[in-house]
N, CA, C and O of each residue as an XYZ file, in Angstrom:
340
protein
N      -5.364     19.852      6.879
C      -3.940     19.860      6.644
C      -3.255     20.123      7.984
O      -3.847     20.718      8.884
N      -2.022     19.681      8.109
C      -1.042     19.634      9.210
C      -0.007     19.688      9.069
O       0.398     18.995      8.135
N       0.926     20.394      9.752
C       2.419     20.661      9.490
C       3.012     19.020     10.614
O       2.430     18.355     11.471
N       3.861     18.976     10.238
C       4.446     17.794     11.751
C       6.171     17.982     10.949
O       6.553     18.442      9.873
N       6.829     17.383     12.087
C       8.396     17.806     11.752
C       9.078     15.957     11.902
O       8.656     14.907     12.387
N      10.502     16.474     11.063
C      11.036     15.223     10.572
C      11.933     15.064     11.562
O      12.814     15.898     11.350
N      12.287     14.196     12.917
C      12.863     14.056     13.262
C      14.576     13.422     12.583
O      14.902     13.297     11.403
N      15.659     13.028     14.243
C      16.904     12.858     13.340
C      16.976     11.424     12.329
O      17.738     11.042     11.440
N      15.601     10.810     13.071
C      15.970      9.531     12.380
C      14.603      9.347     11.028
O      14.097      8.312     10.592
N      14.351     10.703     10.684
C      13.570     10.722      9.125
C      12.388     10.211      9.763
O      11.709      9.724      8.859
N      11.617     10.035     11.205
C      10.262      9.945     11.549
C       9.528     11.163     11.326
O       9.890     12.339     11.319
N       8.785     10.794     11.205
C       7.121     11.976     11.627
C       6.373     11.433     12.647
O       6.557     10.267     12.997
N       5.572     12.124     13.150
C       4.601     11.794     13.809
C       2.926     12.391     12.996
O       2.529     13.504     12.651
N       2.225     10.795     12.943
C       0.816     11.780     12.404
C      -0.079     12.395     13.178
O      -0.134     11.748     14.223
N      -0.686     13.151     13.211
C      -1.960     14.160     14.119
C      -2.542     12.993     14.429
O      -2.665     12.055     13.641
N      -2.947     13.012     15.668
C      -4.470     11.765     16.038
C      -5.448     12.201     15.352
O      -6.168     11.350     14.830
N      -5.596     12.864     15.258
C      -6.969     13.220     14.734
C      -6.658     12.265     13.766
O      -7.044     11.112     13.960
N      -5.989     12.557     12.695
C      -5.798     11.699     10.795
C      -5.573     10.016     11.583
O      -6.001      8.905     11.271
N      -4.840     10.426     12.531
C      -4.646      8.724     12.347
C      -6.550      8.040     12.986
O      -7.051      7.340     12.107
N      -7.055      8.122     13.685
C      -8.112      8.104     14.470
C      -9.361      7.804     13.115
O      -9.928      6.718     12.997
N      -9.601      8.942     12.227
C     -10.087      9.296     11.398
C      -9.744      7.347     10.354
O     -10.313      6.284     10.106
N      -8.501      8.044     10.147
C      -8.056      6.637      9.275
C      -7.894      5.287      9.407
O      -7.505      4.426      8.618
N      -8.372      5.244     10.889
C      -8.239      4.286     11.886
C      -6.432      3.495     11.560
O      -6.140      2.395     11.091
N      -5.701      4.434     11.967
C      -4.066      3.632     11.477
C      -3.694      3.892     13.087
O      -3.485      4.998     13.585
N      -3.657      2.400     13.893
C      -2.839      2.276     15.032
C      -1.890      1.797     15.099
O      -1.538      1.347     14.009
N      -0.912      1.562     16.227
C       0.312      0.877     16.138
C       0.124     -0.096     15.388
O      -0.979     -0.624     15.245
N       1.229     -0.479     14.780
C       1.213     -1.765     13.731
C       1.168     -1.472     12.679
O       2.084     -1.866     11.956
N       0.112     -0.664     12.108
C      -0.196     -0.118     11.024
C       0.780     -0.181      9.736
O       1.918      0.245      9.937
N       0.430     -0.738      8.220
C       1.384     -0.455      7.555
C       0.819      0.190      6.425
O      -0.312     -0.031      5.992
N       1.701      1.056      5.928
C       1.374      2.678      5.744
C       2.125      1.989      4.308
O       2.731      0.922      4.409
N       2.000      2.824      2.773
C       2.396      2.695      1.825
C       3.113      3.779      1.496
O       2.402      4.732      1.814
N       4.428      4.301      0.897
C       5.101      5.394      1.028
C       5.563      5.810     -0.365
O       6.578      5.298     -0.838
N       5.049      6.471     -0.856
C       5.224      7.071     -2.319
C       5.673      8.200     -2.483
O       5.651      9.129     -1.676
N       5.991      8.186     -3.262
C       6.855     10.148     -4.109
C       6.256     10.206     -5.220
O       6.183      9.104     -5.764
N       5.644     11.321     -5.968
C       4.911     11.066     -6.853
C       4.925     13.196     -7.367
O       4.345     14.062     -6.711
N       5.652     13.405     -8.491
C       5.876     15.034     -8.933
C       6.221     15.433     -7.120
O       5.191     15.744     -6.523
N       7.163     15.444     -6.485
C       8.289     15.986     -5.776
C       7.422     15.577     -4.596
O       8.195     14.856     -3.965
N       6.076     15.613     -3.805
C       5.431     15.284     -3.517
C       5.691     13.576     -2.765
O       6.171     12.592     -3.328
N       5.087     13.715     -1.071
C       5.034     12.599     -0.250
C       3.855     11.911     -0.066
O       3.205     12.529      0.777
N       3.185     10.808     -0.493
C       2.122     10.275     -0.533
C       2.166      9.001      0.505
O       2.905      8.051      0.246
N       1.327      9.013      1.724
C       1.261      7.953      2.638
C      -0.568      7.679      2.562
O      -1.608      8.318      2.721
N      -0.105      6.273      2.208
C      -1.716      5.377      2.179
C      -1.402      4.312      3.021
O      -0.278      3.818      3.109
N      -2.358      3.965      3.623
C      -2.742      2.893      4.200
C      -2.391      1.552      3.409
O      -2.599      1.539      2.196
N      -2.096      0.914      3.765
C      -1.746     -0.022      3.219
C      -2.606     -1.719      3.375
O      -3.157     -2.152      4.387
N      -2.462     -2.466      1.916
C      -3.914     -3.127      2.204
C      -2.683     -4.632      2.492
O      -2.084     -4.752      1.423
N      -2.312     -5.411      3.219
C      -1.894     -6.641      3.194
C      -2.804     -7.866      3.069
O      -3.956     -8.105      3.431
N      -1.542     -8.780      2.205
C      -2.468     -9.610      2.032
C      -1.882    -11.032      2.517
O      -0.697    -11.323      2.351
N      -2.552    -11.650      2.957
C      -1.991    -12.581      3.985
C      -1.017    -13.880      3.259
O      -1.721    -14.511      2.470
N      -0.070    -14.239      3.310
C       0.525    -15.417      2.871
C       0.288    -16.286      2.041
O       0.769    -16.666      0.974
N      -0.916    -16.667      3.000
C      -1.838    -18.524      2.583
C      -2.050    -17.906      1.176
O      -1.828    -18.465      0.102
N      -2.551    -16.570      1.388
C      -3.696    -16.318      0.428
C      -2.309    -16.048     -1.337
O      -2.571    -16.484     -2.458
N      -1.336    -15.458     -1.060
C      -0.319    -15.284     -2.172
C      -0.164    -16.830     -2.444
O      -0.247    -17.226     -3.607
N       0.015    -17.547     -1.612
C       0.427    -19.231     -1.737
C      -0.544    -19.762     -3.106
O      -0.191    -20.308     -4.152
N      -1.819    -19.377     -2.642
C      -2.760    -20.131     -3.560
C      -3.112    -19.659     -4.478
O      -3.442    -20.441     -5.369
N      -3.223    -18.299     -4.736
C      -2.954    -17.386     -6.388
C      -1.920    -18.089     -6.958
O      -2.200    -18.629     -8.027
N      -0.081    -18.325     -6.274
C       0.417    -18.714     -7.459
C       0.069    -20.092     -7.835
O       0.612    -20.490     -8.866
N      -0.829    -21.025     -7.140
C      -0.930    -22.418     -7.584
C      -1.870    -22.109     -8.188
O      -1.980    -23.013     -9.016
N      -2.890    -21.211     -8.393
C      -3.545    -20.546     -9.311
C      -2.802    -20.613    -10.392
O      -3.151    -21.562    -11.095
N      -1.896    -19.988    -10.838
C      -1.515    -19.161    -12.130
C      -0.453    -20.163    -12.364
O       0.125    -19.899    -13.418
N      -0.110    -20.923    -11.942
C       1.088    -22.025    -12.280
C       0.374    -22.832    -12.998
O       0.770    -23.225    -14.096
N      -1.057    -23.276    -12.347
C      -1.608    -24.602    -13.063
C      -2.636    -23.487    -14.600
O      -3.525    -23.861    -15.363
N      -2.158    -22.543    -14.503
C      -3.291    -21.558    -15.882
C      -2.265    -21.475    -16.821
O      -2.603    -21.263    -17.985
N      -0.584    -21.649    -16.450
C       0.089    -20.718    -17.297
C       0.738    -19.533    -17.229
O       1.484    -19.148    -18.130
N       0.427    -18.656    -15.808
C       0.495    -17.467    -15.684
C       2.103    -17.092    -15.923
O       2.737    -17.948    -15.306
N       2.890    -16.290    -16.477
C       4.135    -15.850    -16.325
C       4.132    -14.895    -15.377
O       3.153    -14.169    -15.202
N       5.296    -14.804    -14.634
C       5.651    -13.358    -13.777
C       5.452    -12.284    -14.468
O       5.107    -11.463    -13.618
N       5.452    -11.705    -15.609
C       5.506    -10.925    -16.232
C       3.597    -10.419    -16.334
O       3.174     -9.283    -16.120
N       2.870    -11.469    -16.661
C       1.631    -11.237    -16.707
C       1.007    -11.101    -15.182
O       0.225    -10.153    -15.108
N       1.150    -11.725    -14.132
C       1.086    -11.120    -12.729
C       1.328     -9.632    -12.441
O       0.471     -8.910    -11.933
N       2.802     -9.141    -12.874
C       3.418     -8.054    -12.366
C       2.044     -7.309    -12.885
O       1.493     -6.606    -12.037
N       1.315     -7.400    -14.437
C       0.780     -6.392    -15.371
C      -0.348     -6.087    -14.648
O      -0.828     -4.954    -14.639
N      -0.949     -7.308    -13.852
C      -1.839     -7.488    -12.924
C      -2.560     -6.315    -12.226
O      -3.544     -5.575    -12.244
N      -1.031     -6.748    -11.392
C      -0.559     -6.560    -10.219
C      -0.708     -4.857    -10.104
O      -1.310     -4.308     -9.182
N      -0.148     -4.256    -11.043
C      -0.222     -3.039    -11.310
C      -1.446     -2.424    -11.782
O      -1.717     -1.265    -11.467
N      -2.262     -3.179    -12.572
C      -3.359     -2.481    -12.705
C      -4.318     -2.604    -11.373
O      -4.950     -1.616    -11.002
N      -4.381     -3.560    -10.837
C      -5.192     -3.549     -9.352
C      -4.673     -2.220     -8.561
O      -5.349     -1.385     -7.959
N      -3.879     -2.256     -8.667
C      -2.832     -1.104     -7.807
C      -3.594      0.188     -8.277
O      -4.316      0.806     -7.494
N      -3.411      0.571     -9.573
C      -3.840      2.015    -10.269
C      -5.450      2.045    -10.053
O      -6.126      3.055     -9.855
N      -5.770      1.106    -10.112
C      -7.637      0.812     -9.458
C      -8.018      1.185     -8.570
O      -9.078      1.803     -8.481
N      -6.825      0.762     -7.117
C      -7.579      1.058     -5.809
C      -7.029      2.102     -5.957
O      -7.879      2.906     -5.574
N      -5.782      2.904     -6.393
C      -5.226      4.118     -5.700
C      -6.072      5.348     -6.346
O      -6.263      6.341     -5.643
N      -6.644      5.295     -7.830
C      -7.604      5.647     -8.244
C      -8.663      6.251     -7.917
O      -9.092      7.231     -8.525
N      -9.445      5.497     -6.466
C     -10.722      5.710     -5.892
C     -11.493      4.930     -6.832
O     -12.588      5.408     -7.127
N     -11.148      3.780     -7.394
C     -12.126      3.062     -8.658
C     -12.304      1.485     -8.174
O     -12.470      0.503     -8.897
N     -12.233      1.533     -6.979
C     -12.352     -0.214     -6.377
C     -13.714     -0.411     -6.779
O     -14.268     -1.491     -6.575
């Protein structure tokens, strides 16, 4: 654990150590949650363009609604954040 302070423009800075550890270097995109009063920063997994491009020609030519994506979408989410990948 580590204390670090909020600068004027709502930055932090993380310990090297955590970032090093987590391997998060410049660039890095970080996921930013509130969760019971509580600040939750994860790593964040991107996923490249091409690759969203061809899921929806996926799910266009299956049928898929936005609605059944979003349901998806969210359970993948509660999976990885889980520790259940």
């Amino acid at each position: 654990m580590a204390y670090v302070s909020v600068n004027a423009h709502g930055q932090v800075t993380l310990p090297a150590k955590m970032r090093s550890k987590l391997d998060i270097e410049p660039g890095s995109t970080l996921l930013v949650e509130e969760e019971n009063s509580e600040i939750i920063l994860r790593k964040a997994r991107v996923v490249e363009q091409s690759v969203l491009d061809k899921l929806e020609l996926i799910a266009v030519r299956q049928g898929t609604t936005p609605q059944d994506v979003v349901r998806a979408v969210r359970k993948i989410r509660n999976k990885i954040h889980s520790g259940g990948e």
